[in-house]
C-alpha positions as CSV (number, residue, x, y, z in Angstrom):
1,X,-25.2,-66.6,7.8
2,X,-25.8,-62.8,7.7
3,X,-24.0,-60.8,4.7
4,X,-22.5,-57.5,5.7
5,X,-24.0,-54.4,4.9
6,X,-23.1,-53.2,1.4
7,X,-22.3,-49.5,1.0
8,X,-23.0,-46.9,-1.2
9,X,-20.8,-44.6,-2.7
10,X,-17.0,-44.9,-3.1
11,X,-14.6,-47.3,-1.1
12,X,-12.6,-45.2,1.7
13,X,-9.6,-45.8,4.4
14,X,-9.5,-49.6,5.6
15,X,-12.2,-50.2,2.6
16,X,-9.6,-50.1,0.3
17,X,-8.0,-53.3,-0.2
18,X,-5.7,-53.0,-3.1
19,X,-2.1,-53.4,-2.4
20,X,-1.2,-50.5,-4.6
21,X,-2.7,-46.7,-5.4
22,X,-2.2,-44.2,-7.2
23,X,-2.3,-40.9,-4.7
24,X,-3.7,-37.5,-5.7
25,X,-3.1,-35.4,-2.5
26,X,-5.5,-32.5,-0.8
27,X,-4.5,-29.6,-3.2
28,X,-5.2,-32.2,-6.7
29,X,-1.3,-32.6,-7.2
30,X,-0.5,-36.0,-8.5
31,X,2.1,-38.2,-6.2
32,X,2.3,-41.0,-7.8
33,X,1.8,-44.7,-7.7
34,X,2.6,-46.1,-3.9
35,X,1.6,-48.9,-1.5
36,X,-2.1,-48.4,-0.1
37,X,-0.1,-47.6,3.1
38,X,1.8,-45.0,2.5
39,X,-1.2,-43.9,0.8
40,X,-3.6,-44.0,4.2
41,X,-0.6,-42.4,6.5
42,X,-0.3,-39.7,4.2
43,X,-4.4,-39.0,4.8
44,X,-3.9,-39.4,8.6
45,X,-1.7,-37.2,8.6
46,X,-3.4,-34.5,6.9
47,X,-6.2,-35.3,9.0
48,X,-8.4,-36.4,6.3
49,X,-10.1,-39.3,4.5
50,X,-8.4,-41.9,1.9
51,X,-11.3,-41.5,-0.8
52,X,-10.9,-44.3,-3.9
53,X,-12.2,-42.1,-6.8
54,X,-11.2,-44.2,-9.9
55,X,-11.5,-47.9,-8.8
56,X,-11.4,-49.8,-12.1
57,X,-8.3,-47.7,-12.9
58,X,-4.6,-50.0,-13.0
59,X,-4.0,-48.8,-10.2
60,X,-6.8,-47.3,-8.8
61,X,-6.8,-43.8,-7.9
62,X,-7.2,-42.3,-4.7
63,X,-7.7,-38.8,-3.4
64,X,-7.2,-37.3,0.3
65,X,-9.9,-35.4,1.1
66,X,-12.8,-34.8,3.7
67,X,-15.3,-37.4,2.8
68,X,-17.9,-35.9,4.7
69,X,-17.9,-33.0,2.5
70,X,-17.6,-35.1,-0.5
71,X,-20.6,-37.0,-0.1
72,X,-22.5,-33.6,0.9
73,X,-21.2,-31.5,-2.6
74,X,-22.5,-35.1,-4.5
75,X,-25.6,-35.2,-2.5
76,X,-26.5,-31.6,-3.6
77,X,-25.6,-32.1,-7.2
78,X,-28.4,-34.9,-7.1
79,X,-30.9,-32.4,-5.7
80,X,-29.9,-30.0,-8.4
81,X,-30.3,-32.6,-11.1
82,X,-33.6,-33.5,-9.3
83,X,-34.9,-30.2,-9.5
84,X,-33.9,-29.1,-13.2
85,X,-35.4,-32.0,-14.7
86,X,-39.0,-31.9,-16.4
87,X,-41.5,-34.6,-15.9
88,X,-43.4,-34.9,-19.5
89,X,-47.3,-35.0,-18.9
90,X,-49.8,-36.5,-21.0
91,X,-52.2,-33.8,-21.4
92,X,-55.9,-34.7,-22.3
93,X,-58.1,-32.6,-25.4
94,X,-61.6,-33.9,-25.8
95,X,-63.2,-33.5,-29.2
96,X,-66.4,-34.5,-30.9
97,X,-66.9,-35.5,-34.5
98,X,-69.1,-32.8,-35.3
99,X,-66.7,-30.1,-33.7
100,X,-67.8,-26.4,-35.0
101,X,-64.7,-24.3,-36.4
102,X,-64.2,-21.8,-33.8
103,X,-64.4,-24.7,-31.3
104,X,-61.7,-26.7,-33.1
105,X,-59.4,-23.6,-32.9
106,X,-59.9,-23.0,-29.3
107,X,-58.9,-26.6,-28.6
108,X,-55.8,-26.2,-31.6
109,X,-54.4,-23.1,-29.3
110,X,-54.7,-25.0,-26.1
111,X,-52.5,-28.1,-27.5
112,X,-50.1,-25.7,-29.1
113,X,-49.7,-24.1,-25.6
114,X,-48.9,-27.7,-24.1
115,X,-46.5,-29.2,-26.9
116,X,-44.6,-25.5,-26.0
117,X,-44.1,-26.6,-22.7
118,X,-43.1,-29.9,-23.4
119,X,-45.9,-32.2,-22.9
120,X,-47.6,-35.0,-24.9
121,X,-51.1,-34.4,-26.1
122,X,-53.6,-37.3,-26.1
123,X,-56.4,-36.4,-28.5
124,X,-59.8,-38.2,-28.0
125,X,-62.8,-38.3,-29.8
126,X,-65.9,-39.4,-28.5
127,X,-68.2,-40.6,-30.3
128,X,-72.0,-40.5,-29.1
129,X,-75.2,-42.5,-30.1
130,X,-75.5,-42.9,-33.5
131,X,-72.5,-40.9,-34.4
132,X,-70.5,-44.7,-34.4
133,X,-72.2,-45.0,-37.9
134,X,-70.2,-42.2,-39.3
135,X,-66.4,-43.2,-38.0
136,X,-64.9,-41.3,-40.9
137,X,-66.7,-37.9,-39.7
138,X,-64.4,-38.5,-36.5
139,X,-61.3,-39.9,-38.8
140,X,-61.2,-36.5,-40.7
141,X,-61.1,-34.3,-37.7
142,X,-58.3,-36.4,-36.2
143,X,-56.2,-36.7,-39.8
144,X,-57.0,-32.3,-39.6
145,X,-55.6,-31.8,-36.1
146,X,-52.6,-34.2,-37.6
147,X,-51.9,-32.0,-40.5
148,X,-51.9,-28.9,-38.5
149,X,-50.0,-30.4,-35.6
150,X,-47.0,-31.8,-38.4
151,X,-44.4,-28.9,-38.1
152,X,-44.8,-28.7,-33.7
153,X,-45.4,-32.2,-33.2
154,X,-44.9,-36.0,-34.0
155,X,-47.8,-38.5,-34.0
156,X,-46.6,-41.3,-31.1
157,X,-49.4,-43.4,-31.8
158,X,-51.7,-43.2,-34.8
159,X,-55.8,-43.0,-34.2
160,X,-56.9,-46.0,-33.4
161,X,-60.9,-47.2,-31.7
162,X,-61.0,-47.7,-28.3
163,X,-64.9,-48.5,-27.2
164,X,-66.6,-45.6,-28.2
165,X,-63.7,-43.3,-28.6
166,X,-60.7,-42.5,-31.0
167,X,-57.3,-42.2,-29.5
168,X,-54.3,-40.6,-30.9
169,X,-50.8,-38.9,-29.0
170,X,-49.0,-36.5,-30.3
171,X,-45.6,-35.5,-29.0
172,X,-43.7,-32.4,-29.5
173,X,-41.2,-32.5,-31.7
């Protein structure tokens, strides 16, 4: 046994199969509550579709209008809302527990430039030979680039070991 197709989008003409409507005509004046017949002849005869806009209303409300155009305004508000919205990246900065200052601050203005366009900042520190000795070298650089970070950004996840590196996200705020 094969199920029929299910569509998308709202119910319209012979999809509507409630025995009463309430009808909104071409030019958005209201007409009332009336059978789901009237309702359809009334579309016909404006040469348009019988488009169910409100369907868990009591009754549901209806609309003439040219469906085909409908579903072409709503299919370019999607693109619209596609194209307006911002993906957040994870960008990536790559320190080392004995950092020199100027280095440090190059690396501070390139996260600062990321959390201002939106994006989380994944801060690793890599530790190196014999550097795993001295963890806390690395755990003051991360709690400094926390402290400096506090007024543009949250901390998502706090610094934790991973192998031979420290990880910690920041997120703007």
């Amino acid at each position: 046994m094969q199920t029929p197709p299910v569509k998308d989008g709202p119910r319209t003409n012979q999809d509507i199969r409630v025995p009463r409507v309430l009808l909104i005509d071409q030019n958005g004046e209201k007409q009332g509550e009336m059978p789901t017949s009237a309702a359809l002849e009334a579309a016909e005869e404006a040469g348009l579709d019988l488009v169910e806009i409100v369907p868990n209303a009591n009754p549901p409300v209806c609309k003439i209008m040219d469906y085909g155009k409908f579903k072409f305004q709503e299919q370019k508000k999607a693109a619209e809302a596609r194209k307006n919205q911002k993906t957040v990246e994870v960008k990536e900065i790559k320190l080392r527990p004995g950092i020199d200052d100027h280095d440090y601050e190059v690396k501070m203005r390139a996260m600062k430039s990321f959390f201002e366009e939106g994006n989380k900042v994944k801060v690793t520190l890599r530790y190196r030979g014999r550097e795993m000795a001295h963890q806390d070298l690395g755990m003051k650089v991360l709690m400094r680039v926390k402290a400096e970070t506090a007024t543009i950004a949250k901390v998502e996840s706090e610094p934790s070991m991973e192998g031979r590196q420290m990880i910690m996200i920041l997120a703007p705020r």
